[in-house]
C-alpha positions as CSV (number, residue, x, y, z in Angstrom):
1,X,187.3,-45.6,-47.3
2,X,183.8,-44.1,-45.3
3,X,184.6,-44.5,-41.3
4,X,181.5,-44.3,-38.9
5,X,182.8,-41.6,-36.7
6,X,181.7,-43.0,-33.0
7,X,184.1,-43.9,-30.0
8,X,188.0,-43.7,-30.2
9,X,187.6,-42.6,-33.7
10,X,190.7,-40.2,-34.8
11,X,190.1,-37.9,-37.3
12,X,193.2,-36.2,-39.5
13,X,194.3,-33.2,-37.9
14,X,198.0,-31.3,-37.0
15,X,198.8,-32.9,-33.7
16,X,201.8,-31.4,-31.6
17,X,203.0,-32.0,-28.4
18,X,202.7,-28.5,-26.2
19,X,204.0,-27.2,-22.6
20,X,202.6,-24.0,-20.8
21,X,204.7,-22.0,-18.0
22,X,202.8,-21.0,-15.4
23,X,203.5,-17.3,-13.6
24,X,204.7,-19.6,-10.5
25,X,207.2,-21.0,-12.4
26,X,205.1,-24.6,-13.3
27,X,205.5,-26.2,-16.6
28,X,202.0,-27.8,-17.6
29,X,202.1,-30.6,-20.3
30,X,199.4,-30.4,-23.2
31,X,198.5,-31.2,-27.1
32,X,197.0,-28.8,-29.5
33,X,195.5,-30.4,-32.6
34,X,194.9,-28.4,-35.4
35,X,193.0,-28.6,-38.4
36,X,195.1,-30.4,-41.4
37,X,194.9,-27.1,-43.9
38,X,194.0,-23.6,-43.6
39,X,193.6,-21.7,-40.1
40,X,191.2,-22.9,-37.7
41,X,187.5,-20.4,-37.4
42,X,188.1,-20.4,-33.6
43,X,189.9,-22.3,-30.8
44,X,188.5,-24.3,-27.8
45,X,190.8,-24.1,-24.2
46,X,189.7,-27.0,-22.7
47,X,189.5,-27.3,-19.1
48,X,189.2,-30.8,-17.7
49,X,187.4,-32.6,-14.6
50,X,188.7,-32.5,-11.2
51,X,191.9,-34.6,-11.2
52,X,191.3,-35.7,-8.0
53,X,188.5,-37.4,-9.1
54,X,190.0,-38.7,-12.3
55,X,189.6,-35.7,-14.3
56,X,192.3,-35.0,-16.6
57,X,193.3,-34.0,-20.3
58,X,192.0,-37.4,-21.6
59,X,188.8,-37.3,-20.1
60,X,186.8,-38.7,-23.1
61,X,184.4,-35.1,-24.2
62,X,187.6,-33.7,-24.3
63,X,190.5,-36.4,-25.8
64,X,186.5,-36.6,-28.7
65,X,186.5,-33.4,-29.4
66,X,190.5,-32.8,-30.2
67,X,189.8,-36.1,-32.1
68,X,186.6,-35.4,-34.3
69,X,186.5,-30.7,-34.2
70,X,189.9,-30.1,-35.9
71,X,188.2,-32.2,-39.0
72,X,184.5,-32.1,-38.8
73,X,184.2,-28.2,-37.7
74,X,187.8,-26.7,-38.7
75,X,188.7,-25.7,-34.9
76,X,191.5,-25.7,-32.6
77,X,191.7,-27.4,-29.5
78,X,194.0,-27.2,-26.7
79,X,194.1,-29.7,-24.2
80,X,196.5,-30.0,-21.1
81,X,196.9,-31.2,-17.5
82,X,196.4,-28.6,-14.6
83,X,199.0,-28.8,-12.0
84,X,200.0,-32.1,-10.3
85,X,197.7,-33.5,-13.0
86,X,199.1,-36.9,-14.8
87,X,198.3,-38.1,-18.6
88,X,199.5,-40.7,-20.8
89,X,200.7,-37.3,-22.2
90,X,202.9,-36.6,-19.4
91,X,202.7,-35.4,-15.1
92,X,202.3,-31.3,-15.4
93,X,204.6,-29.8,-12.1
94,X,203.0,-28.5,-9.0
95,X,200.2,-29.9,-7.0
96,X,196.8,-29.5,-6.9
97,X,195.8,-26.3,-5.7
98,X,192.0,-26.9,-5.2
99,X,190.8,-24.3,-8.2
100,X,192.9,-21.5,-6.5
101,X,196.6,-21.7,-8.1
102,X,195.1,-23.4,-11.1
103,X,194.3,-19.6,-11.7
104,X,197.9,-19.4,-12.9
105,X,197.0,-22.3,-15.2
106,X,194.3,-21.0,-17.2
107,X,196.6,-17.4,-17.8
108,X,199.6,-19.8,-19.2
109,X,197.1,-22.0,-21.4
110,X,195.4,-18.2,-22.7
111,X,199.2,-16.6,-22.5
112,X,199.9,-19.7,-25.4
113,X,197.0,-18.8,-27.6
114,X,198.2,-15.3,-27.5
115,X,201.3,-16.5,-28.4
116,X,200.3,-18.9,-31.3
117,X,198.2,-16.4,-32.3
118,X,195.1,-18.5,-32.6
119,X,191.9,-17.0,-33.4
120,X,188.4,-16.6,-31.4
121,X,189.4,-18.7,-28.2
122,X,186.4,-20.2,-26.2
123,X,187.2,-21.6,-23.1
124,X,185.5,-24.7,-22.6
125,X,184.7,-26.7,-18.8
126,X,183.7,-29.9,-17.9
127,X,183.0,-30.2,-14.2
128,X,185.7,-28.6,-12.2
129,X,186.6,-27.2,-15.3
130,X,183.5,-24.6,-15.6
131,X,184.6,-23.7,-12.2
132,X,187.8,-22.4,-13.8
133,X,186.1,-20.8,-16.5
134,X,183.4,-19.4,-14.2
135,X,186.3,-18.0,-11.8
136,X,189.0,-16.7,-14.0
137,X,187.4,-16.6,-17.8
138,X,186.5,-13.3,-17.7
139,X,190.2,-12.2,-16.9
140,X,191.0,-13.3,-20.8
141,X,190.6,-12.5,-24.3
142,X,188.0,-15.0,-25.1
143,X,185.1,-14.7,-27.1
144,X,183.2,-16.8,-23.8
145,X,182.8,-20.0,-22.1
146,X,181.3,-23.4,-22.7
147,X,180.3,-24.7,-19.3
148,X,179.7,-28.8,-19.2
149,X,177.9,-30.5,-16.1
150,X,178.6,-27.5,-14.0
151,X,178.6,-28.5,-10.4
152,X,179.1,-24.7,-9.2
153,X,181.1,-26.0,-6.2
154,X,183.9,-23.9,-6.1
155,X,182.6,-20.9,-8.1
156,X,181.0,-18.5,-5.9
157,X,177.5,-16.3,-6.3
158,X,179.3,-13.3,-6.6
159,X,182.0,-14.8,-9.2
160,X,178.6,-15.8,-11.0
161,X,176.7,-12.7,-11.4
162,X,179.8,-10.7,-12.6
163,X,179.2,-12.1,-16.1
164,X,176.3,-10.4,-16.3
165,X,176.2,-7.8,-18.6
166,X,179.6,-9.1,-19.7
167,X,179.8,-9.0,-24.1
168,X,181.3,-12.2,-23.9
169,X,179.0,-15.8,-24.3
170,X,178.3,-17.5,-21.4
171,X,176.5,-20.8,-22.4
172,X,175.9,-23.9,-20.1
173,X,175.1,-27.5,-20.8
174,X,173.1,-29.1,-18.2
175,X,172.3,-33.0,-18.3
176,X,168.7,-33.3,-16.7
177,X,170.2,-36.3,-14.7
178,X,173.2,-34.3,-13.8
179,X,174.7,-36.1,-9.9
180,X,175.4,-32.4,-9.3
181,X,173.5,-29.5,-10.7
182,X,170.5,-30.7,-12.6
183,X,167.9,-28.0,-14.8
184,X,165.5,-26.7,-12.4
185,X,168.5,-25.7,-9.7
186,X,171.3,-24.7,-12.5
187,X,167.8,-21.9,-13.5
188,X,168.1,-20.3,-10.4
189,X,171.9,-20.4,-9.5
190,X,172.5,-18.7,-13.0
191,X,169.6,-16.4,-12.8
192,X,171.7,-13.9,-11.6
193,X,173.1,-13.6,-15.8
194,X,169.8,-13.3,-17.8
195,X,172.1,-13.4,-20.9
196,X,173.2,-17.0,-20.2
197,X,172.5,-19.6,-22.5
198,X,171.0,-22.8,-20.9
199,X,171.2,-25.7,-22.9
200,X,169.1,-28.5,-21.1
201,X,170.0,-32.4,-22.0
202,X,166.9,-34.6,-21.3
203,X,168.4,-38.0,-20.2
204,X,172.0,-36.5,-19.9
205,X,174.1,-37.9,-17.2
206,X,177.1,-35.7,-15.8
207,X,180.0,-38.1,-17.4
208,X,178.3,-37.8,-20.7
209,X,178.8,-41.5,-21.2
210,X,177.5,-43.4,-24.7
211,X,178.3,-42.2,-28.2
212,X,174.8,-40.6,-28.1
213,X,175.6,-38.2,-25.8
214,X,179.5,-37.3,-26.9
215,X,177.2,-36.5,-30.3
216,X,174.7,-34.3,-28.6
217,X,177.7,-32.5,-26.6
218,X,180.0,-31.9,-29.4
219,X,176.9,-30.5,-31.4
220,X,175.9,-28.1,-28.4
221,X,179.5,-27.0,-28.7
222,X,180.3,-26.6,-32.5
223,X,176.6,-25.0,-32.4
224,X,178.4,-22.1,-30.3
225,X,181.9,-21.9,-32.0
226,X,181.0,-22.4,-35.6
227,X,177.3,-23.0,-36.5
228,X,178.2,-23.1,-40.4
229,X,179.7,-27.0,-39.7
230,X,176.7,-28.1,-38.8
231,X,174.9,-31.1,-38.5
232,X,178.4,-32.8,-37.8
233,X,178.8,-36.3,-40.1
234,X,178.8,-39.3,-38.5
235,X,180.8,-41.0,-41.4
236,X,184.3,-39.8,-42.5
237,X,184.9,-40.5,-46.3
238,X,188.9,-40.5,-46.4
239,X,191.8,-42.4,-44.0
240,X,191.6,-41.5,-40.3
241,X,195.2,-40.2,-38.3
């Protein structure tokens, strides 16, 4: 049976229930969905919006890409709530700590891949998430970071132009319609890397909302973590999960 791959669309994949334990004692709720046979080429940490805004291990680029990647481009992806965050998935402990404690966070999601031993970790932000990734990626064994709508609220100049000259990717997606950071400002706030990637998104809106655009994201992102699966299908011949 040939399914058009567009909106809630679940793809086959090895789905399991996860907890992380923070270094503060926290225990963080999350899912990692595997690919259904061999080992995943790399694996995506995904960082989610700001919860207080609604952000949270759902948010649709995110709940897509555990969805359609483990099938269509034979990664990993990890998904989880940050502190105080809530889920249909579960309420992770501890409070919102206003991209500060969440450092904590990030080191128990990386301190799992270790563990699992899963291969070529990206970290990848959306929103408040790139601020995590901006502020504490380089701290990790990962091969870089995939920065979504970046609103470079919380991350700082200085926490900025330390990845330059850093070997690992730094690669940010920037809708032109972005409510935050659009092209011609994101240009001179990363200016201070000249190895970043910046992807613009003409007619992109920071919530990525519309199947058009969760295609054009997921594409920018399998584009970094495995080219080879590219162009992605937008029909699935076989059963979905």
């Amino acid at each position: 049976m040939t399914t058009e791959i567009r909106g809630s669309v679940m793809l086959p994949a090895r789905r399991e229930d996860v907890e992380l334990y923070t270094s503060d004692g926290l225990t963080l709720v999350g899912e990692l969905a595997l690919p259904v046979t061999g080992e995943p080429v790399a694996t995506l940490v995904t960082l989610h919006p700001l919860p207080t805004a609604g952000g949270f291990m759902d948010s649709h680029i995110l709940r897509k890409a555990a969805a359609r990647l483990p099938a269509l481009a034979h990664v990993a992806v990890l998904r989880f709530n940050t502190r105080g965050t809530k889920s249909a998935r579960g309420t992770s402990h501890g409070v919102f700590g206003h991209g500060n404690d969440e450092r904590a966070d990030v080191a128990a999601a990386m301190a799992f891949v270790t563990e699992r031993g899963l291969p070529n970790p990206w970290l990848l932000g959306w929103s408040f998430g790139t601020e995590l990734a901006l502020k504490y990626g380089r701290e990790h064994d990962i091969r870089g970071a995939i920065l979504l709508s970046p609103p470079l609220h919380r991350a700082t100049a200085d926490e900025v132009a330390a990845w330059a000259g850093d070997f690992r990717s730094l690669v940010a997606v920037i809708p032109e319609l972005d409510d935050y950071l659009q092209p011609p400002e994101a240009r001179e706030r990363f200016a201070s890397v000249p190895s970043i990637k910046i992807v613009e998104v003409t007619g992109g809106k920071h919530l990525w909302v519309g199947e058009s655009q969760t295609k054009r994201v997921l594409t920018e992102i399998v584009a970094v973590v495995n080219p080879s699966a590219l162009p992605l299908p937008e029909e699935w011949d076989g059963p979905s999960a």
